[in-house]
C-alpha positions as CSV (number, residue, x, y, z in Angstrom):
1,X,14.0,2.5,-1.3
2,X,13.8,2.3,-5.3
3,X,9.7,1.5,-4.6
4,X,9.2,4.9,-2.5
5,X,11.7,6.8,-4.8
6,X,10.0,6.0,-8.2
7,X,6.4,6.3,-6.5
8,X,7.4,9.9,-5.5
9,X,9.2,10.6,-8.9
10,X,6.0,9.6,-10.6
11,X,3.6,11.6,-8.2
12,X,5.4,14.8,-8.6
13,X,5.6,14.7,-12.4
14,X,1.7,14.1,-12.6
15,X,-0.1,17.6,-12.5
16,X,-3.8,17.4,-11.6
17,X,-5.2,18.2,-15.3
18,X,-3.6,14.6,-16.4
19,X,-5.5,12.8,-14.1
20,X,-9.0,15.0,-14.5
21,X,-8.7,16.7,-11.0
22,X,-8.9,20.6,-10.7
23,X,-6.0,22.3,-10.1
24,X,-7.0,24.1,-7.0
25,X,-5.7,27.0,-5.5
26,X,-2.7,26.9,-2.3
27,X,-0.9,24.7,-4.1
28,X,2.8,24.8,-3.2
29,X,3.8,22.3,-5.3
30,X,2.6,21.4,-9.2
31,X,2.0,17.6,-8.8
32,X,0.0,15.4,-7.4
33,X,-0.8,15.5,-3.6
34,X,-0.1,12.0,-1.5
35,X,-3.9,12.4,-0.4
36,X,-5.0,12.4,-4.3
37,X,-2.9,9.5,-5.3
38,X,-4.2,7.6,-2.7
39,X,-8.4,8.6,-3.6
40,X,-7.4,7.8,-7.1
41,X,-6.3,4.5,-6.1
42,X,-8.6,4.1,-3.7
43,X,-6.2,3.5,-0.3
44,X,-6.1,5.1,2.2
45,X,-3.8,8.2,2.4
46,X,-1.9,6.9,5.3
47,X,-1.0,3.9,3.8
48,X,-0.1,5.5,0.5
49,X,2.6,7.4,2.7
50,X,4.0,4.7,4.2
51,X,4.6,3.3,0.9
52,X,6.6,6.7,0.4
53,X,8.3,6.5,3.3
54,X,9.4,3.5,3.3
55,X,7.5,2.0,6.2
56,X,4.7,0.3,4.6
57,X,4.3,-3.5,4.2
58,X,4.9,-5.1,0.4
59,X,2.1,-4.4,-1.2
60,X,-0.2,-6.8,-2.7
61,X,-0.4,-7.1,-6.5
62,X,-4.2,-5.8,-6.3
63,X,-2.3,-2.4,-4.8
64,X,0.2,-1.9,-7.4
65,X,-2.3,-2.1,-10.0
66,X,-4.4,0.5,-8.3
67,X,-1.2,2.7,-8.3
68,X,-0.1,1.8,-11.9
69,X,-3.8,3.0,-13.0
70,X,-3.8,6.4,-10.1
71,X,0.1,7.1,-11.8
72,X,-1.3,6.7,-15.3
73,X,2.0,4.2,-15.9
74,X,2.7,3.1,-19.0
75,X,3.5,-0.9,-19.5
76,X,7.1,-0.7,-18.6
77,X,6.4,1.3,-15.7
78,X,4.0,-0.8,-14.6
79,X,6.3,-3.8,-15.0
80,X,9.0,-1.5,-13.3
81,X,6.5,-0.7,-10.2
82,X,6.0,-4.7,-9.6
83,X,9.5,-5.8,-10.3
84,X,11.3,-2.6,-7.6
85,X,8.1,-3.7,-4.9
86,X,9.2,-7.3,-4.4
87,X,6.6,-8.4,-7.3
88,X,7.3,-10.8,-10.7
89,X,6.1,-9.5,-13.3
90,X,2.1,-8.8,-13.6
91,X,0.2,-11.7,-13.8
92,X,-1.5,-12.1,-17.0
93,X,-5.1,-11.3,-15.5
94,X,-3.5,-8.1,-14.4
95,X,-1.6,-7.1,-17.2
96,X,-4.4,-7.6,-19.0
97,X,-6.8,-5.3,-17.2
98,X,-4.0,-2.5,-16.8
99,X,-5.7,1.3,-18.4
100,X,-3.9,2.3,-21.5
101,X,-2.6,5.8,-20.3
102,X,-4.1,7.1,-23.5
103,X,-7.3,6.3,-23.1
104,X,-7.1,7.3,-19.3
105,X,-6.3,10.2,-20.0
106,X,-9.3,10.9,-22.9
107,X,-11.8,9.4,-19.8
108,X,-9.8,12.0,-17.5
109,X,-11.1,14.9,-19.6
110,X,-14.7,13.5,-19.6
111,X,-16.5,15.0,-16.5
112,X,-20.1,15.8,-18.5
113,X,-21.4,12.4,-19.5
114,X,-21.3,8.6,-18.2
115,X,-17.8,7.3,-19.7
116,X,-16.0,4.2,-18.9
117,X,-12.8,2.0,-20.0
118,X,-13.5,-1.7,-20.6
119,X,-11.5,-4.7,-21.6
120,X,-12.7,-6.4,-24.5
121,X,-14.1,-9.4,-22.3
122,X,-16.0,-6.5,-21.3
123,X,-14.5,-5.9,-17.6
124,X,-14.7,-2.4,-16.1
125,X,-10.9,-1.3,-15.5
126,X,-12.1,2.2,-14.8
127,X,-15.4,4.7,-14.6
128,X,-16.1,8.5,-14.3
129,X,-18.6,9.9,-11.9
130,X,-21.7,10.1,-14.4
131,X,-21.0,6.3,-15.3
132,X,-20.8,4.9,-11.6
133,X,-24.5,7.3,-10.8
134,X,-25.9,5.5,-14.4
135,X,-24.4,2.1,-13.5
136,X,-23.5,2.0,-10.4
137,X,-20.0,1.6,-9.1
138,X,-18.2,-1.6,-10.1
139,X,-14.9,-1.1,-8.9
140,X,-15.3,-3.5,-5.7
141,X,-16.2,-6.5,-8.7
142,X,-13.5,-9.4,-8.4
143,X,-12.9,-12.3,-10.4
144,X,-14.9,-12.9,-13.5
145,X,-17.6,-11.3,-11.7
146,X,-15.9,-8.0,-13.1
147,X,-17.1,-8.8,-16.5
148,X,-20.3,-7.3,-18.0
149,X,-20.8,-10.7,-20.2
150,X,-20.2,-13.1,-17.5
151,X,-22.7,-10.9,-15.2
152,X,-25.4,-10.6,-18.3
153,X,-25.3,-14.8,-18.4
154,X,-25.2,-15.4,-15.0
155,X,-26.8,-12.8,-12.6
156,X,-30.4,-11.8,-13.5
157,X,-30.6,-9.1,-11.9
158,X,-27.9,-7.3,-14.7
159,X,-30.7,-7.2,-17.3
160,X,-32.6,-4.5,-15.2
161,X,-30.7,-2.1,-16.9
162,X,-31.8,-2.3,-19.9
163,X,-36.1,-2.5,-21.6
164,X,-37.5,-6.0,-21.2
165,X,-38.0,-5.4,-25.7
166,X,-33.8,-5.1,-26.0
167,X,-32.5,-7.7,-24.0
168,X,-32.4,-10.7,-26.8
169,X,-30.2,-7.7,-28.9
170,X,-27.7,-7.2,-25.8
171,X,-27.6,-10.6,-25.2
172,X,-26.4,-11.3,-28.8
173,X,-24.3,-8.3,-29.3
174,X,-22.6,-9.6,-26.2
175,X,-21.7,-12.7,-27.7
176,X,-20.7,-11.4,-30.9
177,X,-18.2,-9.5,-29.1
178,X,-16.9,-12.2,-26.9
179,X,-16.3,-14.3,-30.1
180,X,-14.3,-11.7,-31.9
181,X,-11.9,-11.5,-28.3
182,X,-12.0,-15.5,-28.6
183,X,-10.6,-15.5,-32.3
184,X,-8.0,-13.0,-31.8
185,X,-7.2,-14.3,-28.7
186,X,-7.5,-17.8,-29.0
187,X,-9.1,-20.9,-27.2
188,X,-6.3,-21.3,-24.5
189,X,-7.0,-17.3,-23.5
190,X,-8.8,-16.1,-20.8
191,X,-11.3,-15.6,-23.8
192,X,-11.5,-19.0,-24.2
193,X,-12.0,-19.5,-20.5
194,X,-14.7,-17.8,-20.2
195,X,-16.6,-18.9,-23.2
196,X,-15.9,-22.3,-21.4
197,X,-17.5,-21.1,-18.5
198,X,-20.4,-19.7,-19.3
199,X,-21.6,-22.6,-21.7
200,X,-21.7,-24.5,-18.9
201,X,-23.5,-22.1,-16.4
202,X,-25.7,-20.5,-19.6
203,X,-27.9,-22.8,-21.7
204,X,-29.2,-19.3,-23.7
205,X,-25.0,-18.1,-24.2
206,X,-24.5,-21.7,-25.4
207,X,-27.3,-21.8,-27.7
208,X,-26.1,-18.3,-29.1
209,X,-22.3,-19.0,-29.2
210,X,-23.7,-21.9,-31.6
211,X,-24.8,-19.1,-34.2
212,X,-21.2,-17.7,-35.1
213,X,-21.9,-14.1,-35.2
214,X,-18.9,-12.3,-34.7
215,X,-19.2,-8.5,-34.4
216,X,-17.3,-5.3,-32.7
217,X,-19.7,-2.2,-32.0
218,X,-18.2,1.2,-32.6
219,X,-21.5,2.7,-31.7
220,X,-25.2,1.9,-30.7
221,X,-28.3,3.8,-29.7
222,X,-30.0,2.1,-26.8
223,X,-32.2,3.4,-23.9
224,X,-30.7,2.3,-20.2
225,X,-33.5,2.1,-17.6
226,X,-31.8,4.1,-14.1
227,X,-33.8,3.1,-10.8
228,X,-35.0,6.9,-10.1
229,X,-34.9,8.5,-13.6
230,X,-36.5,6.1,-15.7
231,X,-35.9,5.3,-19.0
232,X,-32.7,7.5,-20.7
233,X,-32.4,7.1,-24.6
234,X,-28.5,7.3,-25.0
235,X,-26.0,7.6,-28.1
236,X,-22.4,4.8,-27.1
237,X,-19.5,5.6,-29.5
238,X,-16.6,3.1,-28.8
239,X,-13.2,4.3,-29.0
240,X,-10.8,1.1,-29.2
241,X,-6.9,0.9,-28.3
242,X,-4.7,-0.3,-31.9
243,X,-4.3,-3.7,-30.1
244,X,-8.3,-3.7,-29.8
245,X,-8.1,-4.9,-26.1
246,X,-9.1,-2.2,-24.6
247,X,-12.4,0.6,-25.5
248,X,-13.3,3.6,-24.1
249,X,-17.2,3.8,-24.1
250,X,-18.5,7.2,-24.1
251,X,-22.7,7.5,-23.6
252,X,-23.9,11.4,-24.8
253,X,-27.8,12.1,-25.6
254,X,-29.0,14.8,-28.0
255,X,-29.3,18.2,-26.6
256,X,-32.7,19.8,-25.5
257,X,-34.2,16.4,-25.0
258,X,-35.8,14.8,-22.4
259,X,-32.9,12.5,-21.8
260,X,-30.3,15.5,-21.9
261,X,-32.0,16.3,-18.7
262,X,-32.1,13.5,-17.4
263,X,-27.9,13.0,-17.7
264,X,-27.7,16.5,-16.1
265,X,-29.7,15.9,-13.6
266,X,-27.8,12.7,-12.5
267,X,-24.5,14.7,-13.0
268,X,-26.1,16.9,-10.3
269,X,-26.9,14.0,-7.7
270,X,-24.5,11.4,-8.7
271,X,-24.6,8.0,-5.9
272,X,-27.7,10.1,-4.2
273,X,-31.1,9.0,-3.9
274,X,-34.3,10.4,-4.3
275,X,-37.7,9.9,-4.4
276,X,-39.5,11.7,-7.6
277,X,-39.0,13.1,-10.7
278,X,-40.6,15.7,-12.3
């Protein structure tokens, strides 16, 4: 009962502007709609109103973080949501990936240009549209598969993204940043865990962890190479949480260019594909 009360409480305090969604005319009520809470955690509507109702099953841990990200919950709510659902208390894995409602809501307001909330072991927790069309969507990731370091060092086929020229600078910057979560974190963190990892699955990460550099970029210029579009030269500014766990990367190019176009034109046909560009 507490589960579908506080899910409801939560839903109906929400208005569609704090989660990014239009308001939409016909609407009797000012918060969320089931339907939307469901898309945003990506369930299905039917089993979001169960939860409601009080007919659905326990849900898993994997569920209650969707809905603590869909309901924008702060940390105590989110504890709150896992503790009234049958749940201990978030696993450290999950607790660890869970949006800061702050940042969400800055990404929420970001409908123009590829943005996307990482963890500082560089996980996607969350993406706009314009960032799953550039990068493709990585929400069904599990494991350490999620992160963009462990896929860089492991999976060849993550370098595509960027010029053949820049990938010995991503794969150092990369590092650099996984060594500044490792010291503030700590050997015995999921930091150290998967430094340990890839040193053994990466002779090129283990020969680069040996160099010490330790680095946290707040912004970059790079060019990202998209299947159909080609080549797009991109400006990244980082905005990081206080605790520096979490950032909120934010990819713009310069207007009346080439690559201005380009972002507009994926805007325009997000997941489609096409054949030509002129």
């Amino acid at each position: 009962m507490e589960l579908a009360a506080f899910l409801r409480s939560r839903r109906e305090q929400l208005r569609p502007e704090d989660v990014g969604l239009p308001a939409g005319a016909r609407r009797r009520a000012s918060g969320l709609r089931r339907e939307e809470v469901a898309a945003l955690a990506a369930m299905s509507t039917d089993y979001y109103t169960r939860l409601e109702q009080q007919r659905g099953p326990q849900p898993s841990e994997q569920m209650l973080a969707a809905l603590a990200r869909a309901l924008r919950l702060t940390d105590a709510e989110r504890d709150y949501l896992f503790r009234v659902a049958g749940r201990n208390a978030p696993a450290a894995v999950v607790a660890a990936t869970h949006v800061a409602p702050a940042l969400h809501r800055v990404l929420d307001r970001l409908s123009d240009t590829p943005a996307l909330i990482l963890s500082n072991l560089g996980e996607v927790l969350v993406q706009n549209r314009m960032a799953e069309a550039l990068y493709g969507d990585r929400s069904h990731l599990t494991g350490w598969a999620r992160s963009d370091i462990y896929r860089w060092f492991t999976d060849p086929a993550e370098r595509l993204i960027y010029p053949e020229g820049d990938r010995d600078r991503q794969s150092r910057a990369m590092v650099a940043n996984l060594r500044a979560a490792h010291g503030s974190m700590g050997p015995r963190s999921r930091a150290g865990e998967l430094v340990r990892l890839l040193r053994g699955a990466s002779p090129e990460f283990a020969r680069l962890w040996e160099r010490h550099e330790v680095a946290k970029r707040f912004e970059d210029h790079k060019v990202l190479v998209h299947p159909q579009l080609g080549e797009i030269e991109v400006d990244c500014q980082v905005l990081f949480t206080e605790d520096q766990a979490q950032m909120l990367l934010v990819l713009t190019a310069a207007p009346r260019t080439e690559a201005a176009e380009k972002l507009q034109l994926l805007g325009v046909l997000g997941h489609q594909r096409f054949d030509t560009v002129r």
